[in-house]
Backbone as XML, in Angstrom:
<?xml version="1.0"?>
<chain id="A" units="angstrom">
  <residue number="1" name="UNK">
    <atom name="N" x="0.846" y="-1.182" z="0.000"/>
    <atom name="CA" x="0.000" y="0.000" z="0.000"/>
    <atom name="C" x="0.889" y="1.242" z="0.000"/>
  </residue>
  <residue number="2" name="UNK">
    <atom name="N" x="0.539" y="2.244" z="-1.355"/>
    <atom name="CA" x="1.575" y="3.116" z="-1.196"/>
    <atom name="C" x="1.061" y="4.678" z="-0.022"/>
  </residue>
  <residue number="3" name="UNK">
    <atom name="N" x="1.645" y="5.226" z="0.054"/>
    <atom name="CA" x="0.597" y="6.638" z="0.964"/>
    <atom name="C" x="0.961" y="7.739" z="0.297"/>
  </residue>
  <residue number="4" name="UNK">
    <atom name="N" x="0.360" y="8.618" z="-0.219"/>
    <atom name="CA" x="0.050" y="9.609" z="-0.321"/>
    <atom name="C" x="1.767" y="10.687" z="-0.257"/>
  </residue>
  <residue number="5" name="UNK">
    <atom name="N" x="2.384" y="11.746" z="-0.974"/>
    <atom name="CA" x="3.428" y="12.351" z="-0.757"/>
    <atom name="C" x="2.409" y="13.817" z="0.306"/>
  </residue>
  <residue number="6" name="UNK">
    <atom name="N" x="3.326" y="14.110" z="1.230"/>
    <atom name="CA" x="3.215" y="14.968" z="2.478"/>
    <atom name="C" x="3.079" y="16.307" z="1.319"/>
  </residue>
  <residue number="7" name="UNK">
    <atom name="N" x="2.078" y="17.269" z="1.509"/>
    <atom name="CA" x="1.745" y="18.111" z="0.706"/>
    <atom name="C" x="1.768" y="19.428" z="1.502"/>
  </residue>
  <residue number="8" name="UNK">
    <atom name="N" x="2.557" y="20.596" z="1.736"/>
    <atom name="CA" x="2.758" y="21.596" z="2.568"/>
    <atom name="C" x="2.246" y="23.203" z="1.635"/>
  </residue>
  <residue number="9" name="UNK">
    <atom name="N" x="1.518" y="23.991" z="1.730"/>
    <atom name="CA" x="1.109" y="25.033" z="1.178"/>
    <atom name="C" x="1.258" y="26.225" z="2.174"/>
  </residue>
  <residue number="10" name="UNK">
    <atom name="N" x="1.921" y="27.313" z="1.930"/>
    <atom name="CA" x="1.610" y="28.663" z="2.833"/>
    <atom name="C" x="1.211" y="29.931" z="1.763"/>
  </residue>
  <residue number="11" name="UNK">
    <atom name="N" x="0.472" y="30.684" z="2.160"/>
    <atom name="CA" x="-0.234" y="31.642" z="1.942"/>
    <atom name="C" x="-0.785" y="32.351" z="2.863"/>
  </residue>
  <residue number="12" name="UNK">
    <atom name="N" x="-0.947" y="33.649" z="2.027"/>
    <atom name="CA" x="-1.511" y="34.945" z="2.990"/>
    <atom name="C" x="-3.265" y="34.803" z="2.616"/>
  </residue>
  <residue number="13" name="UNK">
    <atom name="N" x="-3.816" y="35.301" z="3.574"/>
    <atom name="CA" x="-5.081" y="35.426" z="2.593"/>
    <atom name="C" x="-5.883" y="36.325" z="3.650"/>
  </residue>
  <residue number="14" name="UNK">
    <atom name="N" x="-7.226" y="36.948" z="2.968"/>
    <atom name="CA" x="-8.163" y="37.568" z="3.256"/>
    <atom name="C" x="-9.378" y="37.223" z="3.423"/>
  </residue>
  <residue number="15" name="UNK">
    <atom name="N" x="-10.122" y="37.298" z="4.754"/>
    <atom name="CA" x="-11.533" y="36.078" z="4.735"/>
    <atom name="C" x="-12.619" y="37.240" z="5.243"/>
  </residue>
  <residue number="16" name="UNK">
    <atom name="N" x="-13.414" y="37.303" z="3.880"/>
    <atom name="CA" x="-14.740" y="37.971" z="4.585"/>
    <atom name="C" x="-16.231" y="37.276" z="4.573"/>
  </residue>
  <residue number="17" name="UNK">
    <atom name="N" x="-16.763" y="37.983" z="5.345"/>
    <atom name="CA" x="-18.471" y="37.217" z="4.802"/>
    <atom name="C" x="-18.663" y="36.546" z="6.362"/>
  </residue>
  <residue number="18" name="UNK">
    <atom name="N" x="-19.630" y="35.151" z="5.826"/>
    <atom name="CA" x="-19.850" y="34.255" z="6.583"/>
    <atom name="C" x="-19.944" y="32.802" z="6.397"/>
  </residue>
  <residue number="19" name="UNK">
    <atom name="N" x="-19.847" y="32.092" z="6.998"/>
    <atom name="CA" x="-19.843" y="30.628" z="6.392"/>
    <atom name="C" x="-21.008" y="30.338" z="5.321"/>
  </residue>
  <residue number="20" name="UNK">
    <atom name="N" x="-22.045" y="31.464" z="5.693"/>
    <atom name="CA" x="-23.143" y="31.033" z="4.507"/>
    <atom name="C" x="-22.868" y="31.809" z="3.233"/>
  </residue>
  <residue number="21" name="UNK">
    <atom name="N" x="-21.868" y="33.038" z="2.735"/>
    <atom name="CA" x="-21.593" y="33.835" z="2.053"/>
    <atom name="C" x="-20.734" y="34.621" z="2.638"/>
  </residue>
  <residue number="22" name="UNK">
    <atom name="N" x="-19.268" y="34.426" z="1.402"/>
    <atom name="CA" x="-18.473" y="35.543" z="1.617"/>
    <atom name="C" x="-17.370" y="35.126" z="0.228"/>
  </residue>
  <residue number="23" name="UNK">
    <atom name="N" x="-15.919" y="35.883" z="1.079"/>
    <atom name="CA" x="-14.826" y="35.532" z="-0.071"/>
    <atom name="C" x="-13.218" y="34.994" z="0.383"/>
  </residue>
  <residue number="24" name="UNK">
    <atom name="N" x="-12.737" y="34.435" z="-0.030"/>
    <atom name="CA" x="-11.643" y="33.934" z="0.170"/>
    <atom name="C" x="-10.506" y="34.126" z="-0.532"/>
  </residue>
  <residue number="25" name="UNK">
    <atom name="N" x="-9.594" y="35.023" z="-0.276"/>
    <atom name="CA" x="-8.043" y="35.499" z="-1.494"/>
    <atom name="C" x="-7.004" y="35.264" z="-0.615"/>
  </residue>
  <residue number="26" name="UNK">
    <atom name="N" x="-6.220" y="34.217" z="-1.892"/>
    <atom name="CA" x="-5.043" y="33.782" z="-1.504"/>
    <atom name="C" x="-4.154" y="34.544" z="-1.944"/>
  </residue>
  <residue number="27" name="UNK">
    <atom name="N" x="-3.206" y="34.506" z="-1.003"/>
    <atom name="CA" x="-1.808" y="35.413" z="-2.184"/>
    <atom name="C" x="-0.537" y="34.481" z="-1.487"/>
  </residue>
  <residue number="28" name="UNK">
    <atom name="N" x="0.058" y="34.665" z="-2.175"/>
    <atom name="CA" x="1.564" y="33.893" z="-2.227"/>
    <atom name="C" x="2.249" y="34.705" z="-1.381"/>
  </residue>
  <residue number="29" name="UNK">
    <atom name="N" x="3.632" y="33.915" z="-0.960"/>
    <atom name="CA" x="4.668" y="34.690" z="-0.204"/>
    <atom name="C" x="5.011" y="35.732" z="-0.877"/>
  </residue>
  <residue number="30" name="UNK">
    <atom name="N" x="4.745" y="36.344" z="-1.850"/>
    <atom name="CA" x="5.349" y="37.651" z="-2.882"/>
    <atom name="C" x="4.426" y="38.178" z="-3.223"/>
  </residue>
  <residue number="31" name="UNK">
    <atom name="N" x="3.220" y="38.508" z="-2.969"/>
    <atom name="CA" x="1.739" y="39.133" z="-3.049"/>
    <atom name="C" x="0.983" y="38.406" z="-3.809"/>
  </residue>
  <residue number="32" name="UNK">
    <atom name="N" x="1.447" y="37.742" z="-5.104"/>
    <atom name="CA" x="0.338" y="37.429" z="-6.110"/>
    <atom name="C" x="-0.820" y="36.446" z="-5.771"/>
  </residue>
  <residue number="33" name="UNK">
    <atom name="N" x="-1.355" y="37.000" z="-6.078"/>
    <atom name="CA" x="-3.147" y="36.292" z="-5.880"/>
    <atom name="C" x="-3.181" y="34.799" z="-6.629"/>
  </residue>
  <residue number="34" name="UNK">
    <atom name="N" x="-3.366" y="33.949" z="-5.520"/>
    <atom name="CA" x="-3.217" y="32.602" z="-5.799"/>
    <atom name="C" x="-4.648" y="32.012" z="-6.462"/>
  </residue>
  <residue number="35" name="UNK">
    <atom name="N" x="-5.344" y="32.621" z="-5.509"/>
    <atom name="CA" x="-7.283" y="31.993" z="-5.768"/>
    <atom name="C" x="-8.236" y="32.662" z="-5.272"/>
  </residue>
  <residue number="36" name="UNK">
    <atom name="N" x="-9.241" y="33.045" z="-5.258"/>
    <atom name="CA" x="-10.101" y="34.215" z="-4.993"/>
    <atom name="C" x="-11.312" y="32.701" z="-5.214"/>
  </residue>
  <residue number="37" name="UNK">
    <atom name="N" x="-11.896" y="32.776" z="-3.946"/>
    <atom name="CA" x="-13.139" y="32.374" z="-3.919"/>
    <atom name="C" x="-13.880" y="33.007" z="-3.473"/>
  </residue>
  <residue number="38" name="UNK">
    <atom name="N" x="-15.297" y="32.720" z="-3.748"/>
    <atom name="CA" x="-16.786" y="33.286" z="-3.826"/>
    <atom name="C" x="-17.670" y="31.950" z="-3.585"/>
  </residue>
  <residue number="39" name="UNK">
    <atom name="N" x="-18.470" y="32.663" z="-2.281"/>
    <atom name="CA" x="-19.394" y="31.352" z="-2.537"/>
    <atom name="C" x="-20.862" y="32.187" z="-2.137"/>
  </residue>
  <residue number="40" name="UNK">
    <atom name="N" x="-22.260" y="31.753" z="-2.144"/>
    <atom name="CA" x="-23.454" y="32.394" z="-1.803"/>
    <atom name="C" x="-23.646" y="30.275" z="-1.371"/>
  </residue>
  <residue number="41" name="UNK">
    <atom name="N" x="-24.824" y="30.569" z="-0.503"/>
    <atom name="CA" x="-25.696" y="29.504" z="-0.681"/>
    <atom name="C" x="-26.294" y="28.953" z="-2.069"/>
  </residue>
  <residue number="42" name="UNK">
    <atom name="N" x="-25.838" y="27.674" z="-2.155"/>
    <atom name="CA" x="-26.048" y="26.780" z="-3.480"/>
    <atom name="C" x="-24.972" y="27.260" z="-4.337"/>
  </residue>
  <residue number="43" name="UNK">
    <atom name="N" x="-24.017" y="28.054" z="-4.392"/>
    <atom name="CA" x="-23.033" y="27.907" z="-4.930"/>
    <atom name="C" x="-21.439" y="28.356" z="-4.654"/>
  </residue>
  <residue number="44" name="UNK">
    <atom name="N" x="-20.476" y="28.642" z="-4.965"/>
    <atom name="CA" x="-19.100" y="28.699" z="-5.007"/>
    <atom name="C" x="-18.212" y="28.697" z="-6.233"/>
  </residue>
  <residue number="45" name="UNK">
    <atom name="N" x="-17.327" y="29.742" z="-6.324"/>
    <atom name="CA" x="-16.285" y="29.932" z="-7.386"/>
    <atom name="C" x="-15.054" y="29.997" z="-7.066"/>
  </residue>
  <residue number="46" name="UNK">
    <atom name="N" x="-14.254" y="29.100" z="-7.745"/>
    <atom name="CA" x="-12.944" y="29.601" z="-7.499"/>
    <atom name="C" x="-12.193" y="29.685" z="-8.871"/>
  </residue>
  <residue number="47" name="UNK">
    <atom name="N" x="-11.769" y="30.992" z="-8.474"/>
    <atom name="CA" x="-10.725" y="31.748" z="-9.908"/>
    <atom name="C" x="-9.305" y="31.593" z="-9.372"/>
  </residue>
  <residue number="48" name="UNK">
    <atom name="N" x="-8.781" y="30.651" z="-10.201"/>
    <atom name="CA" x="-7.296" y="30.427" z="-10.183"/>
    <atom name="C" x="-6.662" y="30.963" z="-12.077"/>
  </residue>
  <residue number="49" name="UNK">
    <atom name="N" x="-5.416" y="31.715" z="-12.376"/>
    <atom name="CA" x="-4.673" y="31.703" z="-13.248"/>
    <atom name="C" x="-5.744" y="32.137" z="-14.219"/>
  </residue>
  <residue number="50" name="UNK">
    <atom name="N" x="-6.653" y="32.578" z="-13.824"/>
    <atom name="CA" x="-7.406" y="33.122" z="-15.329"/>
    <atom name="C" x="-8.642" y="31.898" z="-15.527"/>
  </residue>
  <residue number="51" name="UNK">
    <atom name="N" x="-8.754" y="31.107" z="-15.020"/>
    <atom name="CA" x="-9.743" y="30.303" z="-15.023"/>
    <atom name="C" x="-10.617" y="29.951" z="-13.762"/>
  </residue>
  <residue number="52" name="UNK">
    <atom name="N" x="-11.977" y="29.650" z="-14.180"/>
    <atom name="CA" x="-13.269" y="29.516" z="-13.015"/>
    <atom name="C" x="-13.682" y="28.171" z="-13.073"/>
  </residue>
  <residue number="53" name="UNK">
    <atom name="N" x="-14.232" y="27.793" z="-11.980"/>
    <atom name="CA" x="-14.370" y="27.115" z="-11.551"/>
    <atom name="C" x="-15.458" y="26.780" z="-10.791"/>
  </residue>
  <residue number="54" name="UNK">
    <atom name="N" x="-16.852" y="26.046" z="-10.808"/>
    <atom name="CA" x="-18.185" y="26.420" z="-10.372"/>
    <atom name="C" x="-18.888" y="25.655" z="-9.474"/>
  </residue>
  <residue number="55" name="UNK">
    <atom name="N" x="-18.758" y="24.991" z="-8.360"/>
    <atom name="CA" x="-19.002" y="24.142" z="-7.445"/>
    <atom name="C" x="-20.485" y="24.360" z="-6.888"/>
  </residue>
  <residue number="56" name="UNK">
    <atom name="N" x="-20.905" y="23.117" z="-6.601"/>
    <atom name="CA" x="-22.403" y="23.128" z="-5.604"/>
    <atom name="C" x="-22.734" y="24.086" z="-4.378"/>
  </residue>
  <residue number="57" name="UNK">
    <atom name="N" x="-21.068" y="24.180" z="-3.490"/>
    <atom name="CA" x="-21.157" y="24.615" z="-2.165"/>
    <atom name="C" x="-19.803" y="24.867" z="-1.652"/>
  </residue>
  <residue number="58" name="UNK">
    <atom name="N" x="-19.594" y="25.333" z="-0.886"/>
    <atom name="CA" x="-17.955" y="26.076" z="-0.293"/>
    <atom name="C" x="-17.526" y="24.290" z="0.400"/>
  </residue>
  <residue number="59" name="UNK">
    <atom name="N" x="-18.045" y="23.882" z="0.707"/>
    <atom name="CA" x="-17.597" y="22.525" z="1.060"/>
    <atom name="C" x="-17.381" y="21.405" z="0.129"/>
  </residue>
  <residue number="60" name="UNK">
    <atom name="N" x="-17.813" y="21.568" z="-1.372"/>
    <atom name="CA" x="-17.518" y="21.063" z="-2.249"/>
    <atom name="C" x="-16.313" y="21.673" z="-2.813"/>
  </residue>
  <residue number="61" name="UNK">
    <atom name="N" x="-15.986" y="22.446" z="-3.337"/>
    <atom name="CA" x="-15.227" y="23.326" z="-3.291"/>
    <atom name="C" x="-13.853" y="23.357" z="-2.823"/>
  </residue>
  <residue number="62" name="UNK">
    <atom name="N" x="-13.754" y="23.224" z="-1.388"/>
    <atom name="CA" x="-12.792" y="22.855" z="-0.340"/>
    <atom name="C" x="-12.265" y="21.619" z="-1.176"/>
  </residue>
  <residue number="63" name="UNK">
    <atom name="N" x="-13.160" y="20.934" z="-0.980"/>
    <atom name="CA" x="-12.437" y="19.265" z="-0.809"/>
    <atom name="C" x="-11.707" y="18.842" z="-2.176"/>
  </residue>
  <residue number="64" name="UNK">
    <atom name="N" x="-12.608" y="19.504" z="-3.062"/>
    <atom name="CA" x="-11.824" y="19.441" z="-4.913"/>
    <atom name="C" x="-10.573" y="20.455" z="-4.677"/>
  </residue>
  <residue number="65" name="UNK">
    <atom name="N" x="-10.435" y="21.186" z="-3.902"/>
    <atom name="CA" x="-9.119" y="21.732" z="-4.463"/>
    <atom name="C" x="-8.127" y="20.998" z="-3.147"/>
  </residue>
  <residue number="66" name="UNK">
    <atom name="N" x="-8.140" y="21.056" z="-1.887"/>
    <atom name="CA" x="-6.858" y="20.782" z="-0.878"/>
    <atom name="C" x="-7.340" y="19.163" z="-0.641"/>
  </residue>
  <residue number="67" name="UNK">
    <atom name="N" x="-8.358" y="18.805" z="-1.160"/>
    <atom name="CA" x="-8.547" y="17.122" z="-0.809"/>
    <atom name="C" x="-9.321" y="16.912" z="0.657"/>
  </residue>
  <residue number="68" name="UNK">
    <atom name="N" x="-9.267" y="17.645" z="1.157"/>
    <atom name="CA" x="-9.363" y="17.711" z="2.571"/>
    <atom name="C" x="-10.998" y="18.594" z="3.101"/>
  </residue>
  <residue number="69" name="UNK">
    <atom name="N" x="-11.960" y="17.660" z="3.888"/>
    <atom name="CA" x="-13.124" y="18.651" z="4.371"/>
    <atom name="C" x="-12.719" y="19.328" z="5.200"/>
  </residue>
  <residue number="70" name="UNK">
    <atom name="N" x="-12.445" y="20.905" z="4.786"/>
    <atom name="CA" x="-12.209" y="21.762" z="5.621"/>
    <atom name="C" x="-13.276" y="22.160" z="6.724"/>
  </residue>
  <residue number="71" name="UNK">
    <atom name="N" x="-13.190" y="22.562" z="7.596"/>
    <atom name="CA" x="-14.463" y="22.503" z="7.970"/>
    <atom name="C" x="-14.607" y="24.729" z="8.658"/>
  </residue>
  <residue number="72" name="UNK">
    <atom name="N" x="-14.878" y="24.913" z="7.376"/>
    <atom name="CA" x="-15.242" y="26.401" z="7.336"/>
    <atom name="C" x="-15.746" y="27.275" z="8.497"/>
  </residue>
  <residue number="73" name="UNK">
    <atom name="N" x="-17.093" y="26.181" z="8.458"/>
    <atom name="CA" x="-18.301" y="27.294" z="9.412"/>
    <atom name="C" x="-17.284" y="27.216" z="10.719"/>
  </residue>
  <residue number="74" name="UNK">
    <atom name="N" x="-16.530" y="26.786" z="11.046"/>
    <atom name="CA" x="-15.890" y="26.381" z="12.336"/>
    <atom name="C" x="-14.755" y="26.894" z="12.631"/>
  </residue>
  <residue number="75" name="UNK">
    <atom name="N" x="-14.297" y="27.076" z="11.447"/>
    <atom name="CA" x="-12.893" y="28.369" z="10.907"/>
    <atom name="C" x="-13.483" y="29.656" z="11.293"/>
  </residue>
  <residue number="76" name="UNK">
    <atom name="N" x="-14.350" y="29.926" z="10.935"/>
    <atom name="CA" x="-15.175" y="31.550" z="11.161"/>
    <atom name="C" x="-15.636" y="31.688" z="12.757"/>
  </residue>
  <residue number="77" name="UNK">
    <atom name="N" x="-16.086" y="30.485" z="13.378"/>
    <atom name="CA" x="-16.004" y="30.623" z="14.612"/>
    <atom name="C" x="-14.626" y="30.528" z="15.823"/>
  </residue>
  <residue number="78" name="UNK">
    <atom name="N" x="-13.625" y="29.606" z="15.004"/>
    <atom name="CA" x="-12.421" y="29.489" z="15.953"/>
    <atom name="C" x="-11.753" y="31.174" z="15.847"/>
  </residue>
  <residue number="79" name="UNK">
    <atom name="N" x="-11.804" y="31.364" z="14.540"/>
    <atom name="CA" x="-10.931" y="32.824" z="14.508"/>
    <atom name="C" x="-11.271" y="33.621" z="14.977"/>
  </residue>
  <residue number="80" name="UNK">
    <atom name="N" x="-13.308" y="33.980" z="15.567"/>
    <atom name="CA" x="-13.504" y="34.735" z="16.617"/>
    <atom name="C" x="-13.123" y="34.221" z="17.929"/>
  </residue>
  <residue number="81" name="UNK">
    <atom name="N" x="-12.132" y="33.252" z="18.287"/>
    <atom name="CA" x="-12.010" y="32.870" z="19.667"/>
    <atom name="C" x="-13.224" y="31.707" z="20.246"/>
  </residue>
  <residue number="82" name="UNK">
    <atom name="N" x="-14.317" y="31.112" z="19.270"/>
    <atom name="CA" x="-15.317" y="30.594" z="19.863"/>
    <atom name="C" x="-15.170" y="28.894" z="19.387"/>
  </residue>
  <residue number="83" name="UNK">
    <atom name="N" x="-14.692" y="27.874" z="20.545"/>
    <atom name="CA" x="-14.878" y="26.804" z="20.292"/>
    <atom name="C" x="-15.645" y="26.186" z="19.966"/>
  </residue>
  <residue number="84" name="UNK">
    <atom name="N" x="-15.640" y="25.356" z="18.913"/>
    <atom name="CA" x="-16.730" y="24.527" z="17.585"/>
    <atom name="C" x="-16.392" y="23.340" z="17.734"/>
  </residue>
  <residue number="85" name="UNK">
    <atom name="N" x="-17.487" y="22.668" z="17.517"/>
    <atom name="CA" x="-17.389" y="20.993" z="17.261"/>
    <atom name="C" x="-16.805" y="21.191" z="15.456"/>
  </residue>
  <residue number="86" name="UNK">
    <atom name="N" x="-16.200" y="20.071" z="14.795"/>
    <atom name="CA" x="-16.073" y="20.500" z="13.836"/>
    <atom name="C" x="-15.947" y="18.266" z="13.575"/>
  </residue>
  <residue number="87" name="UNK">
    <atom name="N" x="-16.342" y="18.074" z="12.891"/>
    <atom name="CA" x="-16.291" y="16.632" z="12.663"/>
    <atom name="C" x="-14.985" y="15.767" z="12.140"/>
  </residue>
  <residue number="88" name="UNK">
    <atom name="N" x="-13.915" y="15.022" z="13.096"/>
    <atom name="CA" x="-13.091" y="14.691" z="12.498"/>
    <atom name="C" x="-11.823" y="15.637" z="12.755"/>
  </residue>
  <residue number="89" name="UNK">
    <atom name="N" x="-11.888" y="16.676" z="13.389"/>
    <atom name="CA" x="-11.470" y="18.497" z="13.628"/>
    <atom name="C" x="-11.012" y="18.258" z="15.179"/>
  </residue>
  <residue number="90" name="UNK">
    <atom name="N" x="-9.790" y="18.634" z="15.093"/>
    <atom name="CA" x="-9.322" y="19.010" z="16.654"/>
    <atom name="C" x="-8.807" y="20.741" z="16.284"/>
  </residue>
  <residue number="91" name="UNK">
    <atom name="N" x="-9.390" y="21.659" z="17.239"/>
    <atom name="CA" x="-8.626" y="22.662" z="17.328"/>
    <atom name="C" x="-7.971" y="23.172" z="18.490"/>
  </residue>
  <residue number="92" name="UNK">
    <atom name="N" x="-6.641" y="23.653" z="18.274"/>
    <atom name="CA" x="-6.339" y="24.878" z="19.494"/>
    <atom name="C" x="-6.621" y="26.339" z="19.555"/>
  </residue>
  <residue number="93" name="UNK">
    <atom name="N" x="-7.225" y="26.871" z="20.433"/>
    <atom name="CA" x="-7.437" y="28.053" z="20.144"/>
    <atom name="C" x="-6.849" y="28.666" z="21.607"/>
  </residue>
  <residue number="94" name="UNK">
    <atom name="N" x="-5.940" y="28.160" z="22.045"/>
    <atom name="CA" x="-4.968" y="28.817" z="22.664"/>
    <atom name="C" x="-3.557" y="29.631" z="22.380"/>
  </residue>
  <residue number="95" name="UNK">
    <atom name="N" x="-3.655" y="29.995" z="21.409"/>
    <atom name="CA" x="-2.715" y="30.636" z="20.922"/>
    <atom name="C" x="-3.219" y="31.700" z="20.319"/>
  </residue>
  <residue number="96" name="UNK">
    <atom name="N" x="-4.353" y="32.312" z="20.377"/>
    <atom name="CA" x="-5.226" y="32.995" z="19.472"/>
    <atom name="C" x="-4.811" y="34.350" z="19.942"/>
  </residue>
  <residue number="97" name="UNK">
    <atom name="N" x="-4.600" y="34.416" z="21.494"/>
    <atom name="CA" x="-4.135" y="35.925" z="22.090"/>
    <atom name="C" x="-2.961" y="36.464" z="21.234"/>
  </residue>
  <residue number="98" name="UNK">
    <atom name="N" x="-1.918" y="35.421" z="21.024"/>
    <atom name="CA" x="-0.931" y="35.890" z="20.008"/>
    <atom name="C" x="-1.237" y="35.679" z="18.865"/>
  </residue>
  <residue number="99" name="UNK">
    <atom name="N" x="-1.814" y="35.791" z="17.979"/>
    <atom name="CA" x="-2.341" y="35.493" z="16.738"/>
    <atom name="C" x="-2.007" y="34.328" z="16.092"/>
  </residue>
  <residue number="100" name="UNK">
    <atom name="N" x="-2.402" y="33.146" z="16.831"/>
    <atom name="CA" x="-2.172" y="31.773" z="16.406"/>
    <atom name="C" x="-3.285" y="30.434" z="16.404"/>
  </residue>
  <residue number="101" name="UNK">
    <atom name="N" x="-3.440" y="30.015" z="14.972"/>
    <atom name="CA" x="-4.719" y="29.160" z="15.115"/>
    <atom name="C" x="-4.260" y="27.643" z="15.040"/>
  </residue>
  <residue number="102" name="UNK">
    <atom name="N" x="-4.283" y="26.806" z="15.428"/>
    <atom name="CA" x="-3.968" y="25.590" z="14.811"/>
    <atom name="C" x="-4.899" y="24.155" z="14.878"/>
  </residue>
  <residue number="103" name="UNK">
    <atom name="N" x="-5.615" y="23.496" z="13.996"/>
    <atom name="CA" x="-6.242" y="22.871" z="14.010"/>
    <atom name="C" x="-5.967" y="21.874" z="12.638"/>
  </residue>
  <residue number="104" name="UNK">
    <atom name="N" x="-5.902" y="20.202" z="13.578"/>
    <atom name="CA" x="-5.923" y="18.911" z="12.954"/>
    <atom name="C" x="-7.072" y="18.022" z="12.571"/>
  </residue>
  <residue number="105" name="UNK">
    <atom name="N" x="-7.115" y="17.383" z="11.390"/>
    <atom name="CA" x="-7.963" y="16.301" z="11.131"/>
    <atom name="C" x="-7.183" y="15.242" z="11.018"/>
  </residue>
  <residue number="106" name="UNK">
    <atom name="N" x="-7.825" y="13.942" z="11.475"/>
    <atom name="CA" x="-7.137" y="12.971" z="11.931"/>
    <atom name="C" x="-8.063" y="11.596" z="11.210"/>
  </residue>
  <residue number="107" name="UNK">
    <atom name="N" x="-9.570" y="12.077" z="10.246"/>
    <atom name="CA" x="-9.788" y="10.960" z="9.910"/>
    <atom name="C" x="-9.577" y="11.022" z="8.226"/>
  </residue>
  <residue number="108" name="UNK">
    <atom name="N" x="-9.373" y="10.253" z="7.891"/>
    <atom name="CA" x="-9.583" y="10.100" z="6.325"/>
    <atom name="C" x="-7.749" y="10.844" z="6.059"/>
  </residue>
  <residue number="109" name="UNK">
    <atom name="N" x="-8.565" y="11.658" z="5.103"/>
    <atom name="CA" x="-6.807" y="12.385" z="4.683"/>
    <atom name="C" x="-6.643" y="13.312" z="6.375"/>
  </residue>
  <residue number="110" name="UNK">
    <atom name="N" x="-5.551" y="12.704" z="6.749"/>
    <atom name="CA" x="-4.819" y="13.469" z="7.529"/>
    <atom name="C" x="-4.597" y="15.240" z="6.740"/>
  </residue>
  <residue number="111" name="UNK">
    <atom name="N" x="-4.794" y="16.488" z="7.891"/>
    <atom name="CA" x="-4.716" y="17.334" z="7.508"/>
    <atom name="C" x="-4.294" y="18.760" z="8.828"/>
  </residue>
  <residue number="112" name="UNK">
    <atom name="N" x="-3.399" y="19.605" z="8.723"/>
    <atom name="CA" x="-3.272" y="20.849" z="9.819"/>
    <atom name="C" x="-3.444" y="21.771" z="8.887"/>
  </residue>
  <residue number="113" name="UNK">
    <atom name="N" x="-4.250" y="22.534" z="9.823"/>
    <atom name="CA" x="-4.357" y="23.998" z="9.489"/>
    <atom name="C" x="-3.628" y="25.100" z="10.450"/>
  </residue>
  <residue number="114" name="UNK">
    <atom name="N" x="-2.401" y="26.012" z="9.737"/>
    <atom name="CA" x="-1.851" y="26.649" z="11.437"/>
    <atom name="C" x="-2.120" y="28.129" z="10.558"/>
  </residue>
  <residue number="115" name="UNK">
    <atom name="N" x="-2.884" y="28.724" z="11.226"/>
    <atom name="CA" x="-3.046" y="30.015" z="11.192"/>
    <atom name="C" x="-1.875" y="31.021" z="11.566"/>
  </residue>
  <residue number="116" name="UNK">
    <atom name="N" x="-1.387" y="31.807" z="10.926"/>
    <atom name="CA" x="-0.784" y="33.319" z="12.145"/>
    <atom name="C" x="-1.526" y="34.200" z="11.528"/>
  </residue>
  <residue number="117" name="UNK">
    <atom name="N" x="-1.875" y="35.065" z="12.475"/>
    <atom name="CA" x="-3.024" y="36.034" z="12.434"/>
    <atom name="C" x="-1.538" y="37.769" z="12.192"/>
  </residue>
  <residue number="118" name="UNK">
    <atom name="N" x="-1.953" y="38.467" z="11.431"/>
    <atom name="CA" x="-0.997" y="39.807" z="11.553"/>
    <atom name="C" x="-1.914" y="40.731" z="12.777"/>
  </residue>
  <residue number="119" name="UNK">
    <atom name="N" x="-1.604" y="41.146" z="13.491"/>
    <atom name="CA" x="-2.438" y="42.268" z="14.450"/>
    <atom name="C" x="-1.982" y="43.605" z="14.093"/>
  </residue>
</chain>
């Protein structure tokens, strides 16, 4: 059984809205805009390199591009400081006073998310 190669991504990005509607822009260590998502209820876009991309839902979405169920609505609540059940989701949100998020999934595709927040 072979496993999977260890897959590491960093980026800056900008998160507005709400888990039911908002936007998501990535930018690279050198500013350039990696992916700009958009989602409303019943749908989601993501614009990478000049091309779109048109998904059911921000959770569809997620999982076609990093492989991984991110688990959003729970992102929007950890980053206000408010602990979430999140399925499959361990978070710390002890590090948040210094602008630090970090949260693991542990079923299916293994996955961390480590936040640093700029203040």
């Amino acid at each position: 059984m072979f496993s999977k190669p260890v897959q590491s991504f960093s980026a800056s990005f900008e998160l507005q809205g709400r888990p039911e509607s908002g936007q998501l822009i990535l930018f690279s260590p050198l500013g350039t805009t990696l992916a700009h998502l958009v989602w409303t209820p019943g749908s989601a876009t993501l614009k990478t390199e000049g091309k779109e991309q048109h998904f059911e839902s921000l959770q569809t979405m997620a999982r076609s591009t990093t492989g991984a169920d991110l688990p959003v609505a729970s992102l929007f609540a950890w980053l206000r400081g408010q602990p979430e059940e999140a399925a499959g989701w361990q978070a710390d949100l002890s590090g948040l006073p210094d602008g630090r998020l970090f949260a693991s999934h542990v079923e299916e595709v293994q996955a961390e998310l480590k936040i640093v927040l700029d203040r």
